[in-house]
C-alpha positions in Angstrom: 112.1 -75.8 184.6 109.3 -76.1 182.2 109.6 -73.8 179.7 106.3 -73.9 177.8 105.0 -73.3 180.9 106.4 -70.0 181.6 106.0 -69.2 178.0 102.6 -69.5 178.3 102.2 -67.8 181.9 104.8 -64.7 180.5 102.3 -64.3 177.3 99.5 -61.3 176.9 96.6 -62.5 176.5 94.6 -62.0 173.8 95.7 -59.2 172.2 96.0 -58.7 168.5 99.4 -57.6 167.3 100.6 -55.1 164.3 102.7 -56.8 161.8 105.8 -55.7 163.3 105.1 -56.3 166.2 103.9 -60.4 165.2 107.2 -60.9 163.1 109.5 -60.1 166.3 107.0 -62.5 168.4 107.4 -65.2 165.6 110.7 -64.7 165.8 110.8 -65.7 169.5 108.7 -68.2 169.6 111.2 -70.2 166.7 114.2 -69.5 169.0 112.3 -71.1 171.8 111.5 -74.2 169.7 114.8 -74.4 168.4 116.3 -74.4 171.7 113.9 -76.2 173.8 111.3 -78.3 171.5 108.1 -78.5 171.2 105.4 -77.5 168.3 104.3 -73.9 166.6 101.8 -73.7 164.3 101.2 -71.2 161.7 97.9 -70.0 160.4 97.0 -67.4 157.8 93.6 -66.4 156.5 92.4 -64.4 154.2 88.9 -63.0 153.6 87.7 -64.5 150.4 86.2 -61.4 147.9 87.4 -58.6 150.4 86.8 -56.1 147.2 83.6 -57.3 147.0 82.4 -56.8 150.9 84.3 -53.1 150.6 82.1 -52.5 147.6 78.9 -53.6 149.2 79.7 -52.4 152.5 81.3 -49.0 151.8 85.4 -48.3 153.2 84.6 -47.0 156.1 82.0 -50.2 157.1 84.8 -52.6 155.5 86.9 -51.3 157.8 84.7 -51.6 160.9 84.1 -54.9 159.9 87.5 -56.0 159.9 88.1 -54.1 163.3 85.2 -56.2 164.7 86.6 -59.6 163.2 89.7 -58.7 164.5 88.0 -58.5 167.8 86.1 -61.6 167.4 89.4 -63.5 166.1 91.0 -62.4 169.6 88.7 -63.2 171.9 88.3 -66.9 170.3 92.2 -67.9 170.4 94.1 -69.0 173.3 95.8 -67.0 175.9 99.1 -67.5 174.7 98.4 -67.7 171.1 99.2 -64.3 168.9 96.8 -63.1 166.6 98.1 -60.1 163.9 96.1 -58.3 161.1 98.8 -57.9 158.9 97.4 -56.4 155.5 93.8 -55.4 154.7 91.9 -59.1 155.4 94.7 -60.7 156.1 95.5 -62.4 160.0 98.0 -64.7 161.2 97.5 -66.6 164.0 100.5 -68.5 166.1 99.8 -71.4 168.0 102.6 -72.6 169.8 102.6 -76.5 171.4 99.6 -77.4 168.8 101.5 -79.7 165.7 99.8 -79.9 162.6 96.5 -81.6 162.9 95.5 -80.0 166.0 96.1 -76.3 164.1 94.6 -77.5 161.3 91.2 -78.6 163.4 91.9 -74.9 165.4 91.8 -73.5 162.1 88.2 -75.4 161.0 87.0 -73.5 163.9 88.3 -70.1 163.0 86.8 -70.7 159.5 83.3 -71.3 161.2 83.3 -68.4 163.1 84.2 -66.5 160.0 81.1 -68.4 158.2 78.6 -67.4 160.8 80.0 -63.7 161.6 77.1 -61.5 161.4 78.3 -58.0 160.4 75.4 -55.1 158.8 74.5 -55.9 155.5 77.9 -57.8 154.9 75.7 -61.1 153.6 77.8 -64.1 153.7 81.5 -63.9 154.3 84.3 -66.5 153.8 88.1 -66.9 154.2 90.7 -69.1 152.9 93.4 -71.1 155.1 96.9 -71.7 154.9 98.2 -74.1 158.0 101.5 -75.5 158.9 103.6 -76.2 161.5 107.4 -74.9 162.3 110.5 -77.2 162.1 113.3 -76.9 164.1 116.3 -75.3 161.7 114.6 -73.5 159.3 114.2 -70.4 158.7 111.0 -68.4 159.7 110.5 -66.9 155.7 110.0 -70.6 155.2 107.6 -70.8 157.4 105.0 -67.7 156.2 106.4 -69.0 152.9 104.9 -72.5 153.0 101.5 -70.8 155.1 101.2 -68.5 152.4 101.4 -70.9 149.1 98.6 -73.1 151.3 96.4 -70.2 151.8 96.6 -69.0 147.8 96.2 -73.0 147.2 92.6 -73.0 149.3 91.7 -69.4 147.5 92.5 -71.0 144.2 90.1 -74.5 145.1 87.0 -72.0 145.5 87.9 -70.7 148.9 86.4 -70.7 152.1 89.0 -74.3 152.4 92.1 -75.1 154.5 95.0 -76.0 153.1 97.5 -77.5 155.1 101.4 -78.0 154.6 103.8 -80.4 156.2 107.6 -78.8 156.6 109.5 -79.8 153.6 106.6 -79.0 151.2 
């Protein structure tokens, strides 16, 4: 039995995850790679300036524009991918079978999106990247570990950059 393949046809689609919820899903999804192979990416952006849009935009418009990101993010990722909003302009994204180039080109297209999101008077908006990929054995802390130093790596370049990490960095 292929077992991406009922992975992917057992999946929701589409819909964006609370943090709890995402960290029981990542969970899973390393258990399935370590058992049965494969590839699982791990994205994590960050809006770059998010103080800076909520003092332009006002909280309660911040927040609608993160609600309609969210949205946007969503609707742009694959069926079986999992998308989560995990603090204030913060999203992971879990791409399972993609290795590390391929998340890391997914990931140039999420930033684009983010470039070109039209939201009221939010003027331009931007987001730093962190992108890796899981290997079999370790631990998932590791994981968001490694995603997390590549995003504050991108933030500290200037932003609105992807940084990508190989397992073992």
């Amino acid at each position: 039995m292929d077992h991406r393949r009922l992975h992917a046809a057992a999946a929701p689609c589409n819909v964006p995850l609370n943090s709890t919820e995402f960290a029981q899903r990542l969970r899973a999804e390393a258990a399935r790679v370590n058992r049965y192979g494969g590839e699982l990416g791990f994205i994590l952006f960050s809006l770059d300036d998010l103080d800076g849009l909520y003092a332009r935009l006002g909280s309660r418009s911040g927040d609608d524009l993160l609600d309609h990101l969210t949205t946007l993010m969503a609707r742009r990722i694959r069926a079986h991918d999992l998308l989560a909003r995990r603090n204030k302009g913060e999203y992971a994204v879990l791409v399972p079978e993609m290795e590390l180039t391929e998340v890391t080109g997914f990931a140039v297209k999420l930033r684009r999106l983010v470039d070109e999101y039209q939201f009221n008077d939010a003027g331009v908006m931007s987001a730093s990247f962190g992108v890796t990929e899981f290997r079999r054995g370790e631990p998932v802390d590791a994981l968001e570990q490694r995603a997390q130093r590549a995003m504050e790596r991108a933030r500290a370049a200037g932003g609105n950059r992807i940084s990508a990490a190989r397992a073992g960095e």
